[in-house]
C-alpha positions in Angstrom: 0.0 0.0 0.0 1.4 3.6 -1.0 2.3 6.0 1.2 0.3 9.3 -0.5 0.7 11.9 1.8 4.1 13.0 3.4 4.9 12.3 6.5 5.8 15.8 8.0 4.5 16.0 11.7 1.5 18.2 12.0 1.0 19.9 15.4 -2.5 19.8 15.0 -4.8 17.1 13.5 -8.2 18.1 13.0 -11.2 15.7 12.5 -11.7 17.5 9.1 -8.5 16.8 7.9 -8.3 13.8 8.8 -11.6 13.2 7.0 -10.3 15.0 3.4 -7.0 12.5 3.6 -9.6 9.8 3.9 -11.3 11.0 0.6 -7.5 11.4 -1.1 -6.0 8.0 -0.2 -7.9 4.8 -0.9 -5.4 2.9 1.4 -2.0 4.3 2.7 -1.3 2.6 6.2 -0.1 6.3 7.8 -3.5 7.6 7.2 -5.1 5.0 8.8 -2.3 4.8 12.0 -3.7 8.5 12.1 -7.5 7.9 12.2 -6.7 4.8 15.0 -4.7 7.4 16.6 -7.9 10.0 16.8 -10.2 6.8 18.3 -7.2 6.7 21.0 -7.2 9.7 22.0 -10.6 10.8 22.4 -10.8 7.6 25.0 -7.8 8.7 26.3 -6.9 12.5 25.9 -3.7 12.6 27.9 -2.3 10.4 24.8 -2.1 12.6 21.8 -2.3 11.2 18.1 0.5 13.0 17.0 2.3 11.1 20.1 1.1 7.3 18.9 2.1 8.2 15.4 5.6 9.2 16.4 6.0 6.1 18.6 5.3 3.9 15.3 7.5 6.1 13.1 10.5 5.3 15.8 9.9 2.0 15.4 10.0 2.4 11.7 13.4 4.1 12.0 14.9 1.5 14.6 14.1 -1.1 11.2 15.1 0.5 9.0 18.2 0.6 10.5 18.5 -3.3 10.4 17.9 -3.3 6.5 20.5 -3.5 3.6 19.6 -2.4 -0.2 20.6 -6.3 -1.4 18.0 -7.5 1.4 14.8 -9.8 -0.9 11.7 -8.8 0.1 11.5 -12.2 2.0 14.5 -11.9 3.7 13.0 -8.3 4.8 9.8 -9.7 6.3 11.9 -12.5 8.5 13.6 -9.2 9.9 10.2 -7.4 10.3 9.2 -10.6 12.4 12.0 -11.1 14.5 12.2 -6.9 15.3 8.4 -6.8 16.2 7.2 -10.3 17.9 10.6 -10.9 19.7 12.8 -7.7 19.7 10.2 -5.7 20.7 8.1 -8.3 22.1 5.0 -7.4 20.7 1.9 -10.1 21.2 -1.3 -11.1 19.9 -4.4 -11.0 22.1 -7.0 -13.5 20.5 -9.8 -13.1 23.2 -9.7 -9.6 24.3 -12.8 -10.8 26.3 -9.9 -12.1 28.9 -8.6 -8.6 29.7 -9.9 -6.3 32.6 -10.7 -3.3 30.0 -11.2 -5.0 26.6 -10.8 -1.9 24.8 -7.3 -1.2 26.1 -6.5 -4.7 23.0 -7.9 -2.0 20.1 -6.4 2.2 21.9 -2.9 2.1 20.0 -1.5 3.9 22.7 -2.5 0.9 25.1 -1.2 -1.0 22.3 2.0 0.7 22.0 3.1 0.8 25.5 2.0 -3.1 26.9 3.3 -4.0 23.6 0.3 -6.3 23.5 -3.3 -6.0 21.2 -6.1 -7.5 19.4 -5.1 -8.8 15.8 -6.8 -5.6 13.6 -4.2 -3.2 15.9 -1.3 -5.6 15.4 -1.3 -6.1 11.9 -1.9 -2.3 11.4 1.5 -1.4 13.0 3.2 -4.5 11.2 2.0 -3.4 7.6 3.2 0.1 8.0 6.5 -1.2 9.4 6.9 -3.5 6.4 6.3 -0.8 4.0 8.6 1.3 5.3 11.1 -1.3 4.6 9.8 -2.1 1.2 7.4 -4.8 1.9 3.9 -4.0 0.5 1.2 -6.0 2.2 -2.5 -5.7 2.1 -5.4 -6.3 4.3 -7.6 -8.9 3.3 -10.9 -9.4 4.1 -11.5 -12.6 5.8 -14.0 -12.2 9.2 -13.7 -13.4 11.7 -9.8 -14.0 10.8 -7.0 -11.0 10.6 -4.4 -11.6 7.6 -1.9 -9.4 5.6 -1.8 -10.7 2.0 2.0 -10.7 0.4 2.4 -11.1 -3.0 6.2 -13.2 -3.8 6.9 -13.9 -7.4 3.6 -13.5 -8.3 1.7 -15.5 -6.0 0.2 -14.4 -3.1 0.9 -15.2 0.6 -0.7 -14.7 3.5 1.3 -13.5 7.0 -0.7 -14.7 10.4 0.0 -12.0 13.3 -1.4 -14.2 15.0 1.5 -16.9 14.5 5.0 -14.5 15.1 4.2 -13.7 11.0 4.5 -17.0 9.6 2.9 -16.8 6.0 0.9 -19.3 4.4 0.3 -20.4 1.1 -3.3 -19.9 -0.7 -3.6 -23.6 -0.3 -2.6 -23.7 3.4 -4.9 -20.6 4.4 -7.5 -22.5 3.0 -6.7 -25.8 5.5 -6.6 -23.2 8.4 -9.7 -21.5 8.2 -11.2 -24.7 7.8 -9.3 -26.2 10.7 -8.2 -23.2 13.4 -11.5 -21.2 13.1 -14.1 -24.1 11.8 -15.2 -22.0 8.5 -16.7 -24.2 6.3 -18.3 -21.9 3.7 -16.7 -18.9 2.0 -15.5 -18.3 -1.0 -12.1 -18.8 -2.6 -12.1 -15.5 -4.5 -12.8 -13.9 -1.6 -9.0 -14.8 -0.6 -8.1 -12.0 -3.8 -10.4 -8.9 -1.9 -9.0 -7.2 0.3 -9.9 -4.0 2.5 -10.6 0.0 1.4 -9.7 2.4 3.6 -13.4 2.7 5.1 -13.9 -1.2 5.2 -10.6 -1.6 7.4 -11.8 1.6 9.9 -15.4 0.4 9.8 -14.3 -3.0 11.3 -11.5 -1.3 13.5 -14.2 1.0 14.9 -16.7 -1.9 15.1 -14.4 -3.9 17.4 -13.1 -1.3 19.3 -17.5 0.0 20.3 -18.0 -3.9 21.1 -15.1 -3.7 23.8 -16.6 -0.6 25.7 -19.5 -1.3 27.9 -22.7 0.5 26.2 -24.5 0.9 30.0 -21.5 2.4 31.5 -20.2 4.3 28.6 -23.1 4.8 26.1 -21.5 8.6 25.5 -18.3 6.7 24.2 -20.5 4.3 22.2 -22.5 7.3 20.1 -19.2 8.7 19.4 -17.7 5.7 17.8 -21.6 5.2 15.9 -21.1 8.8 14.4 -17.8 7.3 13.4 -19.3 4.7 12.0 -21.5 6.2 10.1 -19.4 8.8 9.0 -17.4 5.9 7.1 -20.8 3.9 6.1 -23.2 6.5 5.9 -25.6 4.2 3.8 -25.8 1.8 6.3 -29.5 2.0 7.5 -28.8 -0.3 10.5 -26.2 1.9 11.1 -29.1 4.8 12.0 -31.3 2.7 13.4 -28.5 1.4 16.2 -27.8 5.1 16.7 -31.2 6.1 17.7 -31.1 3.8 20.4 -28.1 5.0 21.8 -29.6 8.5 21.8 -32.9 7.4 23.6 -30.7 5.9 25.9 -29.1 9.2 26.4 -32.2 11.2 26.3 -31.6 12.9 23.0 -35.1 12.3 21.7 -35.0 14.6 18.6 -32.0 13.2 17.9 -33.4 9.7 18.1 -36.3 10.7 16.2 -34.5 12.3 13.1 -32.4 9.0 12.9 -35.2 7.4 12.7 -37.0 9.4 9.8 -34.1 8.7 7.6 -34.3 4.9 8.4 -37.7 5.0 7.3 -37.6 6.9 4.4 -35.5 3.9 2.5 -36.5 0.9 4.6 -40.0 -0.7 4.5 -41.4 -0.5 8.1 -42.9 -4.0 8.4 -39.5 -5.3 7.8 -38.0 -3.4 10.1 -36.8 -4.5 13.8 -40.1 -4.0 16.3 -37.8 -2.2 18.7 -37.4 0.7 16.1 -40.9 0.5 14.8 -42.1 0.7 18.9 -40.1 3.5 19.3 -40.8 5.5 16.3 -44.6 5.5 17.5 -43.3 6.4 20.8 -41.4 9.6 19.7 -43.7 10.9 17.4 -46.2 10.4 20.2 -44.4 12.3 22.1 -42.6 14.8 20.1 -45.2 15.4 17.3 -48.4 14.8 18.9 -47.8 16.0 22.2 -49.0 13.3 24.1 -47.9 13.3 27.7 -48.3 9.1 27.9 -45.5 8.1 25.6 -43.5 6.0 28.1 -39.5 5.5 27.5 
């Protein structure tokens, strides 16, 4: 994946300029380190995003080091592995489920400092490393699994963060998703698709909301759906999941305009009952005036 904008620091990263580099590079693994970055540091703001960044571009640096011009690609990626998974002892977290605060697995700056994370960070800060070194790896789309597809002599391999980076061929990624996470149906060509820029946040953001409590932290779980939607903003179910989380908040209006645009594309008797309930209920309440709507 190409790097398309430079890397000069920027003392300031706003969420609309973040948003326009999003619409410039389709890919381009800085870009996304930056929008993992911004997720980071609104759950923690004592972390800055210019501060995560920076930590990765050391890294970056401290490889580069290590590499020679005459170096294959292959021979580059065994140096990538040993540097992250036993120089710098990163480590994959499988089951974030395990850990006191799930979310710390997905907040690079978590991440960055226990040297420890949930596959979708990992491989994040192991493609940008390897294309700083002249590897080019892609993400490929292949739920519930996380793999970087690497293409050698024209045939494409497959790098498990996971398993330290050991890559697979097409034919042995097959007999491990059938084996290691019991998938019995997909399809082969899927094995050639891999993510866009949006798809790869979408999921990121995805797993990071499913980490965070919604009762305790439904404030941090609206954020993260605006996110979301700002990245998939034809996803209906997208809207209707946000106008629960502002009914539980209390932002009726709110709820209520999400709603009106779920409507005016999806047909209401297919429609969850939950939002169809509490449709009535808001225009009962908002519209109509009545005092009875119960929430």
């Amino acid at each position: 994946m190409s790097n398309l904008i430079s890397e000069r620091p920027s003392h300031h990263w706003s969420k609309e300029r973040l948003h326009a580099d999003v619409q410039r590079a389709v890919g381009g693994t800085l870009n996304l380190l930056r929008e993992v970055s911004r997720f980071s540091e609104h759950l923690d703001p004592e972390f800055h995003a210019e501060w995560m960044v920076k930590r990765v571009q050391f890294l970056s640096y401290e490889l580069q080091s290590e590499i020679h011009a005459d170096h294959s690609e292959a021979e580059r990626l065994g140096l990538l592995n040993r540097f992250f998974f036993e120089t710098k002892k990163f480590k994959c977290i499988t089951d974030v489920s395990k850990l006191v605060d799930p979310s710390e697995a997905y907040r690079l700056n978590r991440v960055l400092s226990d040297r420890r994370g949930a596959p979708i960070a990992l491989e994040l800060i192991y493609a940008y490393l390897a294309e700083k070194i002249g590897v080019s790896l892609d993400f490929v789309d292949l739920k519930p699994t996380c793999f970087l597809r690497w293409v050698e002599d024209g045939r494409s391999r497959f790098v498990d963060i996971t398993r330290g980076g050991s890559t697979l061929s097409s034919d042995e990624l097959i007999e491990t998703l059938h084996t290691r996470f019991r998938l019995t149906s997909f399809c082969n060509a899927s094995l050639l698709e891999t993510y866009s820029f949006d798809t790869f946040l979408a999921d990121y953001i995805r797993c990071l909301k499913s980490s965070i409590d919604v009762g305790h932290e439904p404030e941090k779980h609206l954020w993260l759906q605006d996110n979301l939607i700002s990245y998939q903003p034809s996803n209906l179910q997208l809207l209707g999941e946000r106008a629960l989380l502002h009914r539980r908040l209390g932002n009726f209006k709110h709820a209520l305009s999400d709603l009106k645009r779920y409507y005016a594309f999806h047909d209401r008797d297919r429609s969850p009952s939950e939002l169809a309930k509490l449709y009535d209920e808001l225009v009962a309440l908002l519209e109509r005036g009545r005092p009875d709507a119960e929430f």
